[in-house]
Steps between C-alpha positions, in 0.01 A plus 500: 500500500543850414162752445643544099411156453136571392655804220663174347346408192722172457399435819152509468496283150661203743165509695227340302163600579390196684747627782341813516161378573597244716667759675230760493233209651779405761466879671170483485450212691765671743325801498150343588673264740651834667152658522303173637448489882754324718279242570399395154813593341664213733222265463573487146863408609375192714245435205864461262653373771305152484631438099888530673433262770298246248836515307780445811228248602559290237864602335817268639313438856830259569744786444713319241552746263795737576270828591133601543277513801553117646828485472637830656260374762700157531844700516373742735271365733716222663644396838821728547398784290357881613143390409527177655314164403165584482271675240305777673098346476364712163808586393475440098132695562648795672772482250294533214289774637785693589653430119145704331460716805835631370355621152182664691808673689651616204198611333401683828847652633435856358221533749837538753600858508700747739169538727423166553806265471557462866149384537563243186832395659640462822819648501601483867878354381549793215699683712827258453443553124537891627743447660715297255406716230585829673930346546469664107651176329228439323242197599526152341091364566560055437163386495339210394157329381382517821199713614395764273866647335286727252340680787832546635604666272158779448572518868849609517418738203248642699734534752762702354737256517665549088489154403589292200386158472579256259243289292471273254398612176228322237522427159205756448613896479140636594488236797815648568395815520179489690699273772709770542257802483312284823870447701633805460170726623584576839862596392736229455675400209525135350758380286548157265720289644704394175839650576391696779798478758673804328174759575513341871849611562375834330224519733642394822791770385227751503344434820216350406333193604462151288253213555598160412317170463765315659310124608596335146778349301593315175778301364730793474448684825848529669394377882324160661411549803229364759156619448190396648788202641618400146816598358349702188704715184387844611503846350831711609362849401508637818812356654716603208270878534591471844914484484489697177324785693455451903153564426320324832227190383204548681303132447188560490124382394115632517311237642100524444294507802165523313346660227679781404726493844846463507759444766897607450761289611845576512692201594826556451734822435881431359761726548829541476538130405795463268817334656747514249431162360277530219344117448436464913366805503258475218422143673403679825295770363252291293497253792357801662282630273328174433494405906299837517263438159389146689436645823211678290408108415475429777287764633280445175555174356238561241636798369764440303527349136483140534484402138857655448825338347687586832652191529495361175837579463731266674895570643734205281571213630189463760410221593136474610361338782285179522234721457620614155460826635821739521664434892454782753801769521 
């Protein structure tokens, strides 16, 4: 969204006034949420965090619909898969603390700057996103709803690093705005994600660095590959950013440690990985990319979005098992 937006006077009819103030009282509960001390400010977050684990408590508890909480818990958390059988005790509690502790997060990242964001976040693995970033191909960042991915990205703003991350826009121009006055403070840039692949290419061409939300997948993505164990319809961004450019894919995720404390992880860094035949090698890279986004589950099983469609979406002609749940890859 460009800065002439707000000099459009057909654009501001669209907005009707109830959006406005809606708006306006949605920064200002950021703002005093910013200002609150850590303590309380994340107290409120358990407080909210009771109402989301009242809900999963109660919603589908036998998994049978074909996404939410209990059933990506059923597909993942079985004999054979990364997580293995068993539910970690507290899980749906940690998970639901974790889900508003990421709005306090949000609300509270601008408190990160240049001084202090090696105190926030532990960034003893940054140096192989130096390194990859200084072979001047440009960085491809796939990421996922794991850990905290809009710290992340204040972080590597903060860092220098010239990133561009792609987000997905709402139906509300002002939230628009204010969503991307709070990313794009410590110097990265954020674009929509309708149509984006073309201002990737651009970007990669230029050197630069883009971040990708690369853990989900519909009915048209172009790749199924394992994830979390199951063979899952997964977004191809950054393989087909990857042979289009030789940019290296550095996997990566923030993990929270505590309140307002962040861990880096880099699990995986692809290079070089085209072969010559384009389906295998779109296969392989995904493969990767999603072997490295679960390792993060696994390290923090409650921190990723278990309420997502991720495997809603199923390859034809699968047959499930007795289970009715979709067989292991």
């Amino acid at each position: 969204m460009s800065d002439d937006d707000d000099d459009d006077p057909q654009k501001k009819t669209r907005e009707a006034l109830w959006q406005r103030v809606a708006v306006g009282a949605f920064s200002g509960i950021l703002w005093l949420v910013s200002i609150l001390p850590t303590w309380l400010a994340y107290a409120i977050g358990d407080t909210l965090a009771v109402l989301w684990f009242l809900w999963w408590s109660l919603q589908d508890r036998r998994g049978r619909r074909t996404s939410g909480y209990w059933r990506n818990c059923r597909i993942a958390f079985r004999q054979g898969a990364p997580l293995g059988p068993v539910r970690p005790k507290r899980h749906l509690w940690k998970w639901s603390r974790h889900i508003t502790w990421l709005a306090i997060d949000f609300c509270r990242q601008g408190r990160i700057n240049a001084t202090n964001v090696r105190a926030h976040c532990d960034l003893t693995e940054y140096p192989l996103v130096e390194a990859a970033f200084r072979e001047n191909k440009g960085l491809i960042f796939a990421t996922g709803h794991i850990g905290v991915w809009d710290v992340s990205g204040w972080a590597a703003g903060l860092l220098g690093l010239p990133l561009i991350s792609v987000f997905r826009p709402s139906p509300l121009p002002a939230l628009n705005r204010l969503i991307e006055r709070l990313r794009t403070g410590s110097g990265q840039s954020v674009i929509a994600r309708k149509n984006v692949l073309r201002a990737l290419l651009r970007a990669l061409g230029d050197k630069k660095a883009v971040g990708i939300l690369a853990d989900g997948g519909g009915k048209h993505s172009a790749v199924e590959a394992p994830f979390l164990g199951t063979s899952s319809r997964t977004v191809a961004s950054p393989a087909l950013l990857h042979l289009a450019t030789g940019a290296p894919i550095a996997v990566v995720a923030v993990l929270r440690t505590g309140r307002m404390r962040y861990r880096l992880r880099v699990f995986d860094v692809i290079r070089d990985a085209g072969t010559g035949d384009r389906e295998a090698d779109m296969l392989a890279i995904t493969s990767r990319i999603n072997r490295g986004l679960g390792q993060g589950i696994v390290e923090a099983p409650e921190q990723w979005f278990w309420q997502s469609r991720r495997f809603r979406h199923r390859p034809a002609g699968e047959v499930p098992g007795p289970d009715g749940l979709p067989p292991l890859a």
